[in-house]
C-alpha positions in Angstrom: 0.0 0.0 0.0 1.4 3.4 -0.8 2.7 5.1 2.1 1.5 8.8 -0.2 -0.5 10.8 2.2 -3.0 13.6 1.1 -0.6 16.1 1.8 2.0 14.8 -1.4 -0.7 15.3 -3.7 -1.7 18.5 -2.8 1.8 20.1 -2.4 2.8 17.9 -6.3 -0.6 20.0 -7.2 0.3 22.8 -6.2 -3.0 23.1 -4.3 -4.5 23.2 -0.2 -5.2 19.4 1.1 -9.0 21.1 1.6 -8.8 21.1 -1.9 -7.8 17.8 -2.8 -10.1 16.6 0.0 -12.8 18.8 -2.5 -11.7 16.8 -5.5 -11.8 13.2 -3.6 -15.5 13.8 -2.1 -17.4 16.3 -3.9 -15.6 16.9 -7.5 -18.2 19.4 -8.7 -16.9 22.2 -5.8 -13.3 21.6 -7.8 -12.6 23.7 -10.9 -12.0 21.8 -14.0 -8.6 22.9 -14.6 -7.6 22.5 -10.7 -9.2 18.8 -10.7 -6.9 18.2 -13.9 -4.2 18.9 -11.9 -4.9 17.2 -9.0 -5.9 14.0 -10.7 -2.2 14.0 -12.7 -0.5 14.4 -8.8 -3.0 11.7 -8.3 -1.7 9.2 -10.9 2.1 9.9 -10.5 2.1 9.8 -7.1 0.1 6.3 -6.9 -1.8 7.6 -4.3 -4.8 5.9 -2.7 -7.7 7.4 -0.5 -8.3 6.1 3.0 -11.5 4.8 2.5 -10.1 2.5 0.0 -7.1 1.6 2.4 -9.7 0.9 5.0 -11.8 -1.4 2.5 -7.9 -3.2 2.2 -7.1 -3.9 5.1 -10.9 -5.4 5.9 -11.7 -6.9 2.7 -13.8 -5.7 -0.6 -16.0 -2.8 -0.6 -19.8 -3.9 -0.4 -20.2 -0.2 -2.0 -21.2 -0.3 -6.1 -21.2 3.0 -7.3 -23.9 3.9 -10.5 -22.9 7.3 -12.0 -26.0 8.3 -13.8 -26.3 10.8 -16.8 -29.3 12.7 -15.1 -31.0 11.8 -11.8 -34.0 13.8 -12.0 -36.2 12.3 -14.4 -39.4 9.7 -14.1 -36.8 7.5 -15.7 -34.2 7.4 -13.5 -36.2 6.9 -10.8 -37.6 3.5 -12.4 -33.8 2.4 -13.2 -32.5 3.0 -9.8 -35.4 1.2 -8.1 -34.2 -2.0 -10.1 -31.1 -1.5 -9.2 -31.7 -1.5 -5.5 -33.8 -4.4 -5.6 -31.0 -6.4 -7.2 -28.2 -4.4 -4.9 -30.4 -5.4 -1.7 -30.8 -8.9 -2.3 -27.1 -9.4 -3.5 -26.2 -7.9 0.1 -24.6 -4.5 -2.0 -25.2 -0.6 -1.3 -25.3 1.3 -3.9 -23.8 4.9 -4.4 -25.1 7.6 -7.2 -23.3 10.5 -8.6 -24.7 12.4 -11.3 -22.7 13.6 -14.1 -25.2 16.0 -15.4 -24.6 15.3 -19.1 -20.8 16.8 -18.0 -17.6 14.7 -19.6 -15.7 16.8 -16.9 -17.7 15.2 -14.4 -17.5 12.1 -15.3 -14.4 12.2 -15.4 -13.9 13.1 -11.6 -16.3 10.8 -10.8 -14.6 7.5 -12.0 -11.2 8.9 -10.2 -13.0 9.0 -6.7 -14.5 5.6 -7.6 -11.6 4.4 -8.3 -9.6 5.7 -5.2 -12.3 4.5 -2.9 -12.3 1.4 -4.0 -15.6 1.0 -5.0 -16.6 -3.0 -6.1 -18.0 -1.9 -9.3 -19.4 0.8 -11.5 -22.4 1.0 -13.5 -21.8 3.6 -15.8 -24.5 6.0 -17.9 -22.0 8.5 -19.3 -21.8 11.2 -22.3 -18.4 10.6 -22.8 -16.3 7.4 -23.9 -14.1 6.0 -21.5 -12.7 2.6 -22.7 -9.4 3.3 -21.5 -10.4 4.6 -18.0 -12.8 1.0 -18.1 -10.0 -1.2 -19.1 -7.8 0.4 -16.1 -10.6 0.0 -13.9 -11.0 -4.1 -14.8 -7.1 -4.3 -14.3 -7.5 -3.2 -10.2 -10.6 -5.0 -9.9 -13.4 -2.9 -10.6 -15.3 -3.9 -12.9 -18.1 -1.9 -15.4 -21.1 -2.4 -16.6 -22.1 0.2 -19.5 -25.9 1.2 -19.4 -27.6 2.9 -22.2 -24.4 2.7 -24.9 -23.1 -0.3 -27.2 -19.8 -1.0 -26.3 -17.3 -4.1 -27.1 -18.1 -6.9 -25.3 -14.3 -7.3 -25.0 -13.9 -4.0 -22.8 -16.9 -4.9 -20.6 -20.6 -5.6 -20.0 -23.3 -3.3 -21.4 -27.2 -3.1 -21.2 -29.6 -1.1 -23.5 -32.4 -0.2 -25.8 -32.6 -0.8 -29.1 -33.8 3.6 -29.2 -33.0 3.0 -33.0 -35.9 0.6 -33.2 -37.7 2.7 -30.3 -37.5 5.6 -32.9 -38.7 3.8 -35.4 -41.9 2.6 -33.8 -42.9 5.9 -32.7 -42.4 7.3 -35.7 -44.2 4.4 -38.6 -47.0 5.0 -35.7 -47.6 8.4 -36.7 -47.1 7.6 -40.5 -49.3 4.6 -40.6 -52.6 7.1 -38.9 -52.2 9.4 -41.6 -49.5 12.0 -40.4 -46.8 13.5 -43.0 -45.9 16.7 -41.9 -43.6 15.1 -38.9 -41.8 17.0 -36.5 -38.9 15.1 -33.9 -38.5 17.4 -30.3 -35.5 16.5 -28.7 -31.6 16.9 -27.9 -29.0 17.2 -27.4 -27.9 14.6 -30.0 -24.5 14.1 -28.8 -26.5 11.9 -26.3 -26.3 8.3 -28.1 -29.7 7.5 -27.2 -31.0 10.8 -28.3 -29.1 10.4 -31.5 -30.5 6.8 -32.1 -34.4 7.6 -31.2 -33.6 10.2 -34.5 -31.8 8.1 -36.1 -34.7 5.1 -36.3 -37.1 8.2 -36.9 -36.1 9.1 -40.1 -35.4 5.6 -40.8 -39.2 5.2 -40.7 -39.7 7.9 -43.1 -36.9 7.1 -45.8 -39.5 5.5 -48.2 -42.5 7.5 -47.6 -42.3 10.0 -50.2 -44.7 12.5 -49.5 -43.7 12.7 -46.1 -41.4 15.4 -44.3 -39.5 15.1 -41.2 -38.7 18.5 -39.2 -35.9 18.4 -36.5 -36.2 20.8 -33.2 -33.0 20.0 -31.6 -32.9 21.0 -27.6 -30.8 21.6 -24.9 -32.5 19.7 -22.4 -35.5 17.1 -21.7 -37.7 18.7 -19.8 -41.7 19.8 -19.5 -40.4 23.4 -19.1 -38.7 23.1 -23.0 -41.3 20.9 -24.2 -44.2 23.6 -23.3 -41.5 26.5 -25.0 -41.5 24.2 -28.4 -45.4 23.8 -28.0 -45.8 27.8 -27.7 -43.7 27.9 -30.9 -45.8 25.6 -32.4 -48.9 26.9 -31.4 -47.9 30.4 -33.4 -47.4 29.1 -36.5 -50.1 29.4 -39.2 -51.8 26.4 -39.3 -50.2 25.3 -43.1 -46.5 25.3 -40.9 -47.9 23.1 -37.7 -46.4 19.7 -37.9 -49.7 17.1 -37.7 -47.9 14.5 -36.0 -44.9 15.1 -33.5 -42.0 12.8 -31.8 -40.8 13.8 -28.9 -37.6 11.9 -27.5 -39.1 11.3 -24.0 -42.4 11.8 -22.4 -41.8 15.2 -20.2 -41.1 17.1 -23.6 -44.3 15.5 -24.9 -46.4 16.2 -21.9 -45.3 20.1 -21.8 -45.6 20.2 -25.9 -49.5 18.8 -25.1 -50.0 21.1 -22.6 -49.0 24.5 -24.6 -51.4 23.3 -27.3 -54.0 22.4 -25.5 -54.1 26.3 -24.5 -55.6 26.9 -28.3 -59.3 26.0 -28.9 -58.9 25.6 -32.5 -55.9 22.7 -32.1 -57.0 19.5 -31.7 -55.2 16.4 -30.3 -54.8 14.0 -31.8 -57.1 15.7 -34.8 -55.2 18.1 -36.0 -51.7 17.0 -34.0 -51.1 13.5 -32.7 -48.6 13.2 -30.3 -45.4 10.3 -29.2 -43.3 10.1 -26.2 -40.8 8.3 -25.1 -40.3 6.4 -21.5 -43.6 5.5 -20.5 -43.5 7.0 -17.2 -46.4 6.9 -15.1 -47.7 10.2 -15.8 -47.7 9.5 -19.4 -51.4 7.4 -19.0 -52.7 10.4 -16.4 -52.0 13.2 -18.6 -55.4 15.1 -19.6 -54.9 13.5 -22.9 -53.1 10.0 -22.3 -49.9 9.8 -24.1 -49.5 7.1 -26.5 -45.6 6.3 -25.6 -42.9 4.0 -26.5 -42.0 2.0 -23.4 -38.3 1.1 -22.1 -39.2 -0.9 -19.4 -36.8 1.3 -17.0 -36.7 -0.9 -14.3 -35.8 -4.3 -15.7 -32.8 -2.5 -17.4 -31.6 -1.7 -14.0 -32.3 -5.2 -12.5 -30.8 -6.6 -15.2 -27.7 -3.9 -15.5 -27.2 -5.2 -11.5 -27.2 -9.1 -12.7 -24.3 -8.1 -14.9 -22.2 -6.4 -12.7 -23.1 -9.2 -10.2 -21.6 -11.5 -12.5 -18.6 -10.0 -13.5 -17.4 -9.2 -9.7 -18.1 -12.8 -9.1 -16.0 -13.9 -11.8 -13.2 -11.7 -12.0 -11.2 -11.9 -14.7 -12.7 -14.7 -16.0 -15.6 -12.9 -17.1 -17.2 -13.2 -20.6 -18.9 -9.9 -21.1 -22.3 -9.5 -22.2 -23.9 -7.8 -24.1 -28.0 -7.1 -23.2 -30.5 -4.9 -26.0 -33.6 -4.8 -25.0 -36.5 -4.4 -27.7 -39.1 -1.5 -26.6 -43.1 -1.2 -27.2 -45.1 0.8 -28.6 -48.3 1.9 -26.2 -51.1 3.1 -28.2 -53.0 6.3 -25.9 -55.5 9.2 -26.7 -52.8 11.4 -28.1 -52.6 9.5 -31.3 -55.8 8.1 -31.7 -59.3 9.7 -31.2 -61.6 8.1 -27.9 -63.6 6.1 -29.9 -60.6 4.0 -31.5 -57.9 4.3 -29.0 -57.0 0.3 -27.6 
């Protein structure tokens, strides 16, 4: 065990221990240039936390840690309860950070994982981090992609098949009649983002006299979705979309809600509408969303069952790789009361 205190790496950093205490326990107080700094004292220095000498000199960490992408969605909230489930009967606790979409972040999140000693990571990241993953396998810890296709030779992954998801939504709309299409959603850096679009217009690309319109967003929220429903609601009629996609169900529920403030718009007469999750409120919504549905909280039971597995293993392990198929459920939104299943 290195004999490195916290004191080396802050004095090789040219920083305060307070600050590399910052950077080991709460990386988002740390500025990104000063935690790039830190984490290269870190590495040359070989120095290790002492909550992971602690887990040493007792035995391996019952902690898994899940860094998550965003934590304040319907979603997410579905994912982690399947993870727990699986975590609590395999005798685990589980620790979330939340990236926030940030590379940065995720960044300094793996490097306190890593110095704590964590048993494994389930990672839902932005950025790629094969390397980092590889690295992490090599001291014992291993990872378990979520929500990305990865080599099976680097690790485990579960996901959607959003490309298929996409696709669904979008022959949905195509095959009740709609043409003038319109996809809400961003930002598509995000692979699944980019794959719900990419199985969209995949739907479309024989359909001639149809027309897809992207509105690319920042975020994924009812708060957007109700500014892209204003937007909509201003255009002549001739320039509304009659059929729109939106990548999850909280930018469909706000877009339904600003259009809903017209009398002379219709849903789904004049604009049908197709989310994406099927979170609960997506049935209670004053017009029930027709969704597709990712069934959120097996892909965490089953994201547990891999990690599981590969800690049990060690290196031994043959990765896996899981894709789930998603569903399309058929509301109001798209289809009038009298029809709708």
């Amino acid at each position: 065990m290195s004999d490195v205190g916290l004191r080396d790496v802050a004095a090789r950093a040219g920083v305060s221990s307070g600050t590399v205490s910052n950077f080991l326990n709460r990386p988002d107080k740390v500025a990104p240039e000063t935690s790039a700094r830190i984490r290269a004292a870190v590495r040359e220095l070989g120095y290790v936390g002492n909550g992971a000498a602690r887990q040493l000199r007792v035995g391996e960490s019952t902690t898994i840690a899940h860094l998550a992408l965003e934590v304040g969605t319907p979603s997410f909230s579905d994912f982690a309860k399947g993870i727990e489930e699986r975590a609590t009967e395999a005798g685990y606790s589980v620790l979330t950070a939340n990236s926030t979409g940030s590379v940065e972040r995720e960044t300094s999140y793996l490097d306190l994982f890593e110095s704590q000693r964590v048993r494994g990571i389930l990672l839902s990241a932005v950025g790629s981090h094969d390397q980092r993953i590889v690295k992490l396998a090599d001291r014992g810890i291993p990872t378990v992609v979520v929500g990305k296709r990865v080599d099976t030779s680097t690790c485990s992954s579960v996901s959607i098949d959003d490309v298929a998801g996409g696709q669904l939504a979008v022959e949905h709309l195509q095959k009740i009649g709609r043409r003038r299409i319109a996809v809400v959603g961003g930002p598509f850096d995000i692979e699944t983002v980019a794959d719900r679009l990419d199985g969209a217009r995949r739907a479309l690309a024989h359909v001639r006299d149809a027309k897809l319109d992207v509105a690319e967003t920042t975020d994924r929220t009812i708060t957007v979705g109700r500014c892209i429903g204003e937007e909509i609601r201003r255009r002549p009629k001739a320039d509304r979309p009659d059929g729109i996609f939106a990548v999850n169900d909280l930018l469909a529920i706000g877009i339904l809600h600003a259009l809903l403030e017209e009398p002379s718009i219709r849903v789904p007469e004049d604009i049908a509408i197709v989310g994406y999750d099927d979170i609960e409120f997506a049935a209670d919504a004053v017009i029930p969303l027709t969704s597709v549905r990712r069934q959120s909280e097996l892909l965490g039971r089953t994201a547990l069952d891999l990690l599981h597995q590969d800690m049990s293993r060690g290196a031994t392990t043959k990765h896996q790789r899981v894709v789930f198929q998603p569903e399309l459920v058929v509301r109001r939104s798209t289809l009038p009361a009298a029809t709708a299943s």
